[in-house]
BAVOBA-67057 format. One record per atom (N, C-alpha, C, O): residue in one letter; x, y, z. Coordinates in steps of 0.05 Angstrom, whole numbers, plus 5000, padded with zeros to 4 digits. Atoms other than C-alpha are relative to their C-alpha. Layout:
<rs>
aXYZ
...
</rs>
This chain:
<rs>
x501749934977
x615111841895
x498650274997
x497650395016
x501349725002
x612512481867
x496950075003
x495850285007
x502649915000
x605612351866
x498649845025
x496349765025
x500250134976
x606012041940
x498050215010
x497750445001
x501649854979
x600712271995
x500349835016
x500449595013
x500350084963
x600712172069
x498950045015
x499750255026
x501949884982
x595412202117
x500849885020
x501349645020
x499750174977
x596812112185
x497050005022
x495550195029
x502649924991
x591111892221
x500549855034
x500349615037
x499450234972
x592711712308
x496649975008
x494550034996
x501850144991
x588411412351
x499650045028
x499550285034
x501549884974
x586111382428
x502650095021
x504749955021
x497050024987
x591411632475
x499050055022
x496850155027
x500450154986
x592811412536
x502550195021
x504850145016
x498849864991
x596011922585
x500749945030
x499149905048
x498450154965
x600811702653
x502150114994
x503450104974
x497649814993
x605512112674
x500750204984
x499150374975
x499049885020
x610212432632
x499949984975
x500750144958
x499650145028
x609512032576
x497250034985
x495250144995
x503149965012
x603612012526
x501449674986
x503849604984
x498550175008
x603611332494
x497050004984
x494950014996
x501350035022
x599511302420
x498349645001
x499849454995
x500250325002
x594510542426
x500750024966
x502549864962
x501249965017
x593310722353
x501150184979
x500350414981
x499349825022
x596811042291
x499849884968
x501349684962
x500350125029
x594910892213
x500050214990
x498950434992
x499349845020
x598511092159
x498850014973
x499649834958
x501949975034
x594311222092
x502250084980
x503750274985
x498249855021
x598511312028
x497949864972
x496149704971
x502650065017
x596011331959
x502850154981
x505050184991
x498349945026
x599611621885
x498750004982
x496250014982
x502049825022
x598311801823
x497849654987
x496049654971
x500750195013
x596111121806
x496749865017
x495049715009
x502250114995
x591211031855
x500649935031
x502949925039
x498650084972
x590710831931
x501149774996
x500749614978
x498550174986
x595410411966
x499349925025
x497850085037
x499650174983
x595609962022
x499450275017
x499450515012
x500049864986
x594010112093
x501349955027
x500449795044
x498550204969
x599210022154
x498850155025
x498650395030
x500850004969
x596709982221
x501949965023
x502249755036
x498450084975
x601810142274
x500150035025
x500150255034
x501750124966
x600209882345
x501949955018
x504149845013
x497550054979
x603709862411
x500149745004
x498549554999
x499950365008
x606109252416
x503049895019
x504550085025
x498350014980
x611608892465
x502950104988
x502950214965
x497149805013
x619509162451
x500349724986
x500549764962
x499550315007
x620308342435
x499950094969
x498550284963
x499550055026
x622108242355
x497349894995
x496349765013
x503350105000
x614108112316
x501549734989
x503949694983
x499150295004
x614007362299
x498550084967
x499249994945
x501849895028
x608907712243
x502350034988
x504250035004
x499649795016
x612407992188
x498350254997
x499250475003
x502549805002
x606108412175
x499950185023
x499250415022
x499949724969
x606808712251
x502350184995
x504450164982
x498449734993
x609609322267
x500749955034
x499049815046
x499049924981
x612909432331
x500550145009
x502350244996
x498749704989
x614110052377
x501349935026
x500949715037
x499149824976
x617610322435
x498750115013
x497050184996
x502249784989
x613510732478
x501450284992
x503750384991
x500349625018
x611711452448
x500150165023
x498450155040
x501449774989
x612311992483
x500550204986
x501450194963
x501149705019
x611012792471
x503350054981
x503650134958
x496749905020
x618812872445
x500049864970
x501749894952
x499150245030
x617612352386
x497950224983
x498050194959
x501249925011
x612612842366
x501150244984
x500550474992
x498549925013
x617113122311
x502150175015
x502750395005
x497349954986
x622813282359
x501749944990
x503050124980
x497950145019
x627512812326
x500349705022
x502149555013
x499550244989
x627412212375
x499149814977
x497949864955
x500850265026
x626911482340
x497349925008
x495749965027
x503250145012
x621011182322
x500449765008
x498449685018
x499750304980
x623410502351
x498049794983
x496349684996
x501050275029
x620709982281
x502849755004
x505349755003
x498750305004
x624109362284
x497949794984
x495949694995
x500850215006
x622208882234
x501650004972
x501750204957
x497450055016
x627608572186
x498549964976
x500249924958
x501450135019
x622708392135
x499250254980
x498550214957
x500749755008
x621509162120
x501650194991
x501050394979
x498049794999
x627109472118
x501150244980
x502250464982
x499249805027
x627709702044
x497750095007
x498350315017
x502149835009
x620709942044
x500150245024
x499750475015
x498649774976
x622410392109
x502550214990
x502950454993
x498449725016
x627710732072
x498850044986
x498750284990
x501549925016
x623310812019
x497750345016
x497550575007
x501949864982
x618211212070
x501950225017
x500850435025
x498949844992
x624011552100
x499750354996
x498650525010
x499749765013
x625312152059
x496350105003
x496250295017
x502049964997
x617712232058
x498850095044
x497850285056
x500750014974
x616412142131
x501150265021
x499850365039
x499249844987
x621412662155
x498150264987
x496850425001
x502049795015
x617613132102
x497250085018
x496550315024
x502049984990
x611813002137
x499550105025
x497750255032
x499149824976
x614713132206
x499850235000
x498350375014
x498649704996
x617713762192
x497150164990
x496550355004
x501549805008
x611414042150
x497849965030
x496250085044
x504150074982
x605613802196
x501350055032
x499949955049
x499550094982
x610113932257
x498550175030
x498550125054
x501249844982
x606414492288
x497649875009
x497049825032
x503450084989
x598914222282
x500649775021
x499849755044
x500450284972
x601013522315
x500450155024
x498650175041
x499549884972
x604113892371
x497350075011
x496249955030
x502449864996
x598014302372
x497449835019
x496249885040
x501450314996
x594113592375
x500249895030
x498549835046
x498850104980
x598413382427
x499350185025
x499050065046
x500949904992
x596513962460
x497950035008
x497750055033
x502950005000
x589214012455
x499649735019
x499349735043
x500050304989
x589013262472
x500449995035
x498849905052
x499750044973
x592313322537
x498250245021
x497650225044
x501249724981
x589014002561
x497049854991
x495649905010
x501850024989
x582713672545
x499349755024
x497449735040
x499450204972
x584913042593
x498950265025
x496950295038
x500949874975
x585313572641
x498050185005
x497050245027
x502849844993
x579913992630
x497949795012
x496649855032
x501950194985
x575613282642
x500350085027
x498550215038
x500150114978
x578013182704
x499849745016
x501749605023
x500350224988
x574712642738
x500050055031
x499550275040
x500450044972
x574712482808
x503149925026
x503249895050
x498449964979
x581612442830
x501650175022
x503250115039
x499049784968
x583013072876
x497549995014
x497349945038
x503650084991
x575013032883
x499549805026
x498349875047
x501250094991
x574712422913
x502049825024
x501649595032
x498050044992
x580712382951
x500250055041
x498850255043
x500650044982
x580912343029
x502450125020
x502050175043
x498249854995
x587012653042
x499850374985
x500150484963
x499749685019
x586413433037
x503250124999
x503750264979
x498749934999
x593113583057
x502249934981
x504150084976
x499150075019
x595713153005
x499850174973
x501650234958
x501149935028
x591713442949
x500350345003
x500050504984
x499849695011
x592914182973
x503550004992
x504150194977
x496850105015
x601913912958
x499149944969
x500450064952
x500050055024
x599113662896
x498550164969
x499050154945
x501549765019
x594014212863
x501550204985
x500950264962
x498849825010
x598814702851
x502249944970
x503350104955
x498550125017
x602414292804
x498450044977
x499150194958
x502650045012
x596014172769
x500050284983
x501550354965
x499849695002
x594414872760
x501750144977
x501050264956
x498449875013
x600115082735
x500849814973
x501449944952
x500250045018
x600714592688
x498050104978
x498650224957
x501049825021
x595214792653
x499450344995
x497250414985
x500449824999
x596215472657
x502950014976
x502850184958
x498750025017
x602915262616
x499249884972
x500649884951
x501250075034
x597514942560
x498150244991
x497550304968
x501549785008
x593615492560
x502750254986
x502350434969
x498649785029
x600015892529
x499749904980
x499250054960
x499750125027
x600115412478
x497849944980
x498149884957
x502649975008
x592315442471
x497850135010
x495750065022
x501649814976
x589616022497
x496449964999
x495050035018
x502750035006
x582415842467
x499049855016
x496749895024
x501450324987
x581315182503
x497950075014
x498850195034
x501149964991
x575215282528
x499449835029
x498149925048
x500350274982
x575614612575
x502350125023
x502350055046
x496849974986
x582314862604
x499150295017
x499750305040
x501649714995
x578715612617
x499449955022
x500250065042
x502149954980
x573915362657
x501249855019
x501249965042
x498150074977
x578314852696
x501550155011
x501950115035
x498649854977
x582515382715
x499250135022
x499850115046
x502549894987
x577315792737
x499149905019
x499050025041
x501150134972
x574415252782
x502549905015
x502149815037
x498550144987
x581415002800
x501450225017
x501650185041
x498949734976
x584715702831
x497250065014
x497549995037
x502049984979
x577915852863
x499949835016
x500649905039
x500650204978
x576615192898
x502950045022
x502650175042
x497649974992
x584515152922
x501050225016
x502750205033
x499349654984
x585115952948
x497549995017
x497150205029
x502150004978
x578315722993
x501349805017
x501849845041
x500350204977
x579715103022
x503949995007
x504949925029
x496649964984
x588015193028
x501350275007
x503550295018
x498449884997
x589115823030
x497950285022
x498450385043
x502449784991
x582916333047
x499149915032
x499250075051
x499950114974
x581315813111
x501750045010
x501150155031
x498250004982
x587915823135
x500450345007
x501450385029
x500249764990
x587716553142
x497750055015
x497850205034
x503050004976
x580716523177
x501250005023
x501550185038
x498650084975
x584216143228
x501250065011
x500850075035
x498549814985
x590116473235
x499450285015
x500350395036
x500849664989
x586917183243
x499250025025
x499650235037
x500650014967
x584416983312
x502150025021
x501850085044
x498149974978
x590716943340
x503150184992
x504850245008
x498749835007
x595217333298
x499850164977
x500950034960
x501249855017
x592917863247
x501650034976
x501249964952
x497949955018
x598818063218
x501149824986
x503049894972
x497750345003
x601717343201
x497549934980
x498049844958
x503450075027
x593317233162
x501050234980
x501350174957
x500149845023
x594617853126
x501649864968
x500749914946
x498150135026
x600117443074
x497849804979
x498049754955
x500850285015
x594916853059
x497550214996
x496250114978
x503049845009
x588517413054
x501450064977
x500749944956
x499449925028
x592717753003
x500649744977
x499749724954
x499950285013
x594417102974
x497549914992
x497149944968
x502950115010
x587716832965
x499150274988
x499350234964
x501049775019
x585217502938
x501749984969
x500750034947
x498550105031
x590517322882
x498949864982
x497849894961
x501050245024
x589216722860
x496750094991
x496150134968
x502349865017
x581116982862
x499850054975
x498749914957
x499949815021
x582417432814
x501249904978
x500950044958
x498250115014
x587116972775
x497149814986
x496249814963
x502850125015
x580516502767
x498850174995
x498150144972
x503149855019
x575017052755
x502650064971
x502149904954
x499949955032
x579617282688
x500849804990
x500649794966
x501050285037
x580516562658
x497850005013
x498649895034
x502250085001
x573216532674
x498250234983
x496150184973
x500349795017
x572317222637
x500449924970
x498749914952
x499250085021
x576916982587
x497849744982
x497049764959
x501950235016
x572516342568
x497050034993
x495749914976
x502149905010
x566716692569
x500250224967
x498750244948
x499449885022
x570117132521
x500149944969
x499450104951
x500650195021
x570716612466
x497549954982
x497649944957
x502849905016
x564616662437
x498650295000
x497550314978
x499849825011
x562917342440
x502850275014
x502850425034
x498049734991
x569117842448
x499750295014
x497650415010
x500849724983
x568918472485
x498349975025
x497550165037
x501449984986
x565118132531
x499550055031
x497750005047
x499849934970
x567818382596
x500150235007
x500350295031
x500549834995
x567319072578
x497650074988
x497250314984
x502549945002
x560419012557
x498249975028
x496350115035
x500250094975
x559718642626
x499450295018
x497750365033
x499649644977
x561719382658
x498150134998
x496950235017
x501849745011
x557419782615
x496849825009
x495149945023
x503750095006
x550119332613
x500549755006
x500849604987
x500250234989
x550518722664
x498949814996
x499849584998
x501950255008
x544618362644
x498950044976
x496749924972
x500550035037
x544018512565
x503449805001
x503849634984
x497450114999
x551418232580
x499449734996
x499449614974
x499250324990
x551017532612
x497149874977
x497049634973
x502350105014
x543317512560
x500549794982
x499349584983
x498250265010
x547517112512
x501549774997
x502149614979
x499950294992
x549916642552
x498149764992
x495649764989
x502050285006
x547915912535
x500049835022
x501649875041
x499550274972
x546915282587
x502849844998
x503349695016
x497850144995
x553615002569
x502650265002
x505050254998
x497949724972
x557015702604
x499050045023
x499850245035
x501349924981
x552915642659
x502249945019
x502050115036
x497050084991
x560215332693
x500950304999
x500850485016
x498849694994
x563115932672
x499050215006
x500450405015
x500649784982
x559116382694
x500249845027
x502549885035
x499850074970
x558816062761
x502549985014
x502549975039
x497950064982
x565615962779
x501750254990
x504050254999
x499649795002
x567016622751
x499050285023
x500150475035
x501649824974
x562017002798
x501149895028
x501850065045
x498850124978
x564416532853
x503150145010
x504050215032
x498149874990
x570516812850
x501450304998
x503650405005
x500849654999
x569517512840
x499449975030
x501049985049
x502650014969
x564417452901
x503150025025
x504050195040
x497949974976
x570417192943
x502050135003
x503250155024
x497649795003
x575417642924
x499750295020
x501250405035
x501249824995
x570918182942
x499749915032
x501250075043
x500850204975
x568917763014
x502450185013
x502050385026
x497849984993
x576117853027
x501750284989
x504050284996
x499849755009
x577518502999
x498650305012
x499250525003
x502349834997
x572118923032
x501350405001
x499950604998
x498849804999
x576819503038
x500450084966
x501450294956
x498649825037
x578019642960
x497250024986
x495849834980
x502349865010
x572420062932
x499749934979
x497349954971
x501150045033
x573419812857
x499149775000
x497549704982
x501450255000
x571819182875
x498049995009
x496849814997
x502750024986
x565719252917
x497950114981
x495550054980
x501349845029
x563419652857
x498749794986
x496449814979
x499250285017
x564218992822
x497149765003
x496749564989
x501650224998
x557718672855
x498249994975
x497749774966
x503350025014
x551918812808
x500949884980
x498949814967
x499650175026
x556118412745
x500049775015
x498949585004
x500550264988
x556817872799
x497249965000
x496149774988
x503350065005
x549517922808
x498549874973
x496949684972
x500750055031
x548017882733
x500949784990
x499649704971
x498850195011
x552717282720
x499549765025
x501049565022
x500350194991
x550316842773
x496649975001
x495249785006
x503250064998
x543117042768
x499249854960
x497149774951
x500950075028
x543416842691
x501649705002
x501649624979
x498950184991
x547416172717
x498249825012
x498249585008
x502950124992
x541315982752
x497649924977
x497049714966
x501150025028
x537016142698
x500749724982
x499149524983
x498850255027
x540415622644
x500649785013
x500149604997
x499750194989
x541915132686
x500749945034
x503049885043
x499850034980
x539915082759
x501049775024
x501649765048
x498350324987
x542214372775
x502750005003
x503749815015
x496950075005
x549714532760
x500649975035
x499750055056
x498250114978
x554114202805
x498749915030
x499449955053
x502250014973
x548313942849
x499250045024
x498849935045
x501349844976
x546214502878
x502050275003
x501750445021
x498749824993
x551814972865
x499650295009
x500250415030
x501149785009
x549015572839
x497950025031
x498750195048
x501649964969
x543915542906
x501549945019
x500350015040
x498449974979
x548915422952
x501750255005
x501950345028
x499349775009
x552316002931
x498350195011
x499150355028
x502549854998
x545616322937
x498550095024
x496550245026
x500250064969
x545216213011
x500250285011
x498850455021
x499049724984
x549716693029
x499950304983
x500150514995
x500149845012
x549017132970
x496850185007
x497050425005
x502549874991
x541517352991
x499750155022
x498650365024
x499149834976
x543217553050
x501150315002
x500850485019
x498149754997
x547618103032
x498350254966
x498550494962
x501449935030
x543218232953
x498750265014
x497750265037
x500849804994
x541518932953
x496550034995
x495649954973
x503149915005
x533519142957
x497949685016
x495549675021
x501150264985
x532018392991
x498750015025
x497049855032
x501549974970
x530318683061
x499349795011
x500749595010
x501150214989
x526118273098
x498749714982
x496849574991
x500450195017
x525417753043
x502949854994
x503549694976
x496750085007
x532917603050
x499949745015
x500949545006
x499850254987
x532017093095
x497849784989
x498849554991
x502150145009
x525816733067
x501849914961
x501949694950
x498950105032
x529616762989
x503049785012
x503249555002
x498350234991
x535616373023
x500149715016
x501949545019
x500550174991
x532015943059
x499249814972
x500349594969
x500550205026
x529115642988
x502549914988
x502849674980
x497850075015
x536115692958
x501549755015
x503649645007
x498750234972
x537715153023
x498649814993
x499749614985
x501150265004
x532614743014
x500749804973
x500649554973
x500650095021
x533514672942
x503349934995
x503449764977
x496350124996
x542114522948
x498449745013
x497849554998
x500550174989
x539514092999
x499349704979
x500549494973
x500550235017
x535213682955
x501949934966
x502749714959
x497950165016
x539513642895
x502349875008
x503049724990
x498550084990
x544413432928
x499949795018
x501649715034
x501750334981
x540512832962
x502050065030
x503149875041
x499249954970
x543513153030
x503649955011
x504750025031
x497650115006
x550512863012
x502450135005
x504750055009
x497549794996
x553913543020
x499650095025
x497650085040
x500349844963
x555913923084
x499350234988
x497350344997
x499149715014
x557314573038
x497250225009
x497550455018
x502149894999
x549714753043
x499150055038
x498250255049
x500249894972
x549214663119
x501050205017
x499950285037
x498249894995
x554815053129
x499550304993
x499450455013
x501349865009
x552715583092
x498350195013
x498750415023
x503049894989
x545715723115
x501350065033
x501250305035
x498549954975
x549415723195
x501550214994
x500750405008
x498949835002
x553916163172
x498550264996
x498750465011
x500949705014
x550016713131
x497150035010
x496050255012
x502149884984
x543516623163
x500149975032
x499850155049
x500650054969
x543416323229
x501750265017
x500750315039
x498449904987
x549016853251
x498650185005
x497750215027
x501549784990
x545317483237
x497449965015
x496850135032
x502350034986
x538917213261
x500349915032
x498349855044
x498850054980
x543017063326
x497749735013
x496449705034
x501150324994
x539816313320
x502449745007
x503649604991
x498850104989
x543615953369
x500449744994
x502549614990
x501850364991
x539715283372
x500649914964
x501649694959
x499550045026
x540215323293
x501949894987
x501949694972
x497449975000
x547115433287
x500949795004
x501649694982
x499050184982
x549314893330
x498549714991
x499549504998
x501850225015
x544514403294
x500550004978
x501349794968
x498850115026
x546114533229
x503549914989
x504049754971
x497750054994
x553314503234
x501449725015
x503449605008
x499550265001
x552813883277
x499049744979
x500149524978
x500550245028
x548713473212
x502250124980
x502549974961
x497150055019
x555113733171
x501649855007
x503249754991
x497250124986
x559513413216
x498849664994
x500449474992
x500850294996
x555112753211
x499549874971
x498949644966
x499350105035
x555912753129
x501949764999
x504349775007
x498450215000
x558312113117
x501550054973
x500350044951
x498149945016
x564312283075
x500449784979
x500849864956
x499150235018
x565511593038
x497150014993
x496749924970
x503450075018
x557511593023
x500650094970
x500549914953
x499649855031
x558812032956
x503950094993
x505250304996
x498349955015
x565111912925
x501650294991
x503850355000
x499249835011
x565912532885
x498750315021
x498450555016
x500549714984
x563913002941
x502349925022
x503050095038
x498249994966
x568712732997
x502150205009
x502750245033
x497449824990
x574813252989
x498350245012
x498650295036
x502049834995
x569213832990
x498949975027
x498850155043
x501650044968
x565713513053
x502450075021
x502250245039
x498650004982
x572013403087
x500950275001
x501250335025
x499649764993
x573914163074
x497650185014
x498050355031
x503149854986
x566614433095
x500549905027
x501450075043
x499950034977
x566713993159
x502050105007
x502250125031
x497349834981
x573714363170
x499250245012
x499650335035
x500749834988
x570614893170
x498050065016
x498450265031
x502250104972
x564114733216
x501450045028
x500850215045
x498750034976
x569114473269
x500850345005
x499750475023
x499449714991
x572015193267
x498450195011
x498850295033
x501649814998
x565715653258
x498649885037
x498250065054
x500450044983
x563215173319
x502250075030
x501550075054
x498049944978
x569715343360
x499450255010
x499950315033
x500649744985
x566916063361
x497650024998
x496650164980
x502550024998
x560715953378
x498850235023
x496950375021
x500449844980
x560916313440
x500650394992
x500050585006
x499149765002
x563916953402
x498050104977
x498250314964
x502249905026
x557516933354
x496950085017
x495150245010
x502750024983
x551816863406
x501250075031
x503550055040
x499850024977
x550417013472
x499649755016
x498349605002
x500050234984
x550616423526
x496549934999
x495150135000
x502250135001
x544116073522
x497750125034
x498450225055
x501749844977
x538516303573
x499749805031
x498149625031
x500650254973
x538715883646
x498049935009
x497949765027
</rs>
């Protein structure tokens, strides 16, 4: 067997629960004489093959991945050539045992970096704010194991921001009305996590060019200039949660400091790709104009476009944008009739219409119903 080689080459995997289960593994071997044969081993029922030629497994999971669990082969027809492959096979374990891990790794952190639509499109929030944290933290345990992942970066990034707004930053809204002291735990709390998403959203920006959060400090917009359209994510849910940190922070001077790189990293987010997350970046933009330094009397006229234009990408589907504009404009402009109108077409978003917006809607109309509960503590009584 000296002049043996072994390539292992898997195949599509198929991730539920705890388990990882391989459809797909082929073994390549070859020697001094020339290639060899090629076995194809496939999941297949625990039942004995009627083949000779089949292989059989067990279901795989992450421990078989040179842990020392069995490999689970049954077929009587093989048996010498399996000890044959033995001595070889553990070889191969033990040398290659870091990269597979690695594999195994990457693999699942980019499952989760996808995503998809199941906290998204889910109808229960109270469910999904018991179940996020899990989430989260899982990949905050693949990110030790792959701090690079760029997929995993930016999911974190959007997954502690979204989660410290709609479970944790709200419920302190609410509370502070009737007890201050009892909001102060979940303000500081949500100022956490913030800050926990803007640096993996630092971090992933960092990946391509290094140093780039203390160039960020020094020269804001030669900074974010090298951004491309497939960071326009990370900058956005990086500035997003800066922004809110700061929202909720207004008392700490280093952070308020902190706007003009927020400025720079969401105005170059626009730039590269203004469609993200249909309509994000201008929803954002709502309330951000409002407060943009040197805007004056153009503050309200630049947020009104950033409304319209959420609006229309978003074929009207979201509350997020009505909500918004009531909030950051209608308030100061002490537009009653406004207020009270835009806030009731959030409430009338048909939540099952768009799938992948319904958890989002249902947290925005949470907060509508609220901002509408103090209606009377934003405006004066209407004229008789």
């Amino acid at each position: 067997m000296g002049g043996l080689r072994l390539r292992l080459r898997l195949g599509a995997w198929n991730w539920s629960g705890s388990s990882i289960r391989l459809n797909r593994v082929v073994l390549l071997s070859s020697d001094a004489r020339g290639p060899r044969d090629e076995q194809t081993w496939r999941a297949a029922p625990s039942s004995p093959a009627q083949n000779e030629n089949c292989w059989t497994w067990r279901p795989f999971r992450l421990q078989d991945l040179g842990l020392g669990s069995r490999w689970g082969l049954d077929n009587v027809n093989t048996r010498v050539r399996i000890r044959q492959w033995t001595t070889v096979g553990v070889a191969l374990l033990l040398g290659t045992g870091c990269s597979v891990r690695k594999l195994a790794v990457n693999k699942l952190g980019d499952a989760l970096a996808a995503g998809g639509t199941t906290f998204s499109s889910d109808d229960d929030p109270e469910l999904v704010k018991a179940a996020v944290p899990f989430s989260l933290k899982l990949m905050e345990s693949l990110l030790e194991e792959t701090p690079k992942h760029k997929g995993l970066l930016t999911a974190a990034a959007s997954g502690f921001t979204q989660y410290a707004f709609a479970f944790v930053h709200q419920d302190a809204d609410e509370l502070q009305e009737t007890d201050m002291a009892a909001a102060k735990p979940y303000r500081d709390r949500a100022r956490r996590l913030y800050l926990r998403a803007r640096d993996y959203g630092l971090r992933g920006l960092e990946l391509k060019r290094p140093g780039f959060r203390a160039q960020l400090r020094e020269h804001p917009n030669a900074a974010v200039k090298g951004c491309r359209r497939d960071e326009a994510g990370l900058l956005y849910w990086t500035a997003v949660s800066w922004a809110a940190a700061i929202s909720i922070s207004k008392d700490d001077p280093n952070l308020v400091a902190d706007i003009a790189l927020i400025e720079a990293m969401i105005d170059r987010a626009l730039e590269l790709d203004e469609e993200f997350g249909q309509g994000a970046i201008h929803s954002f933009l709502i309330t951000y104009e409002m407060a943009r330094q040197g805007n004056g009397e153009k503050a309200v006229e630049r947020a009104t476009k950033h409304f319209e234009r959420a609006m229309e990408l978003s074929g009207g589907k979201q509350a997020g944008p009505l909500v918004s504009y009531a909030e950051a404009v209608c308030i100061p402009q002490e537009d009653r009739a406004g207020f009270e109108k835009l806030l009731t077409r959030a409430l009338a978003v048909d939540v099952q219409a768009s799938r992948e917006n319904r958890l989002v809607n249902l947290v925005m109309q949470r907060r509508a119903i609220w901002l509408l509960a103090r209606l009377d503590k934003y405006f004066l009584p209407p004229a008789q």
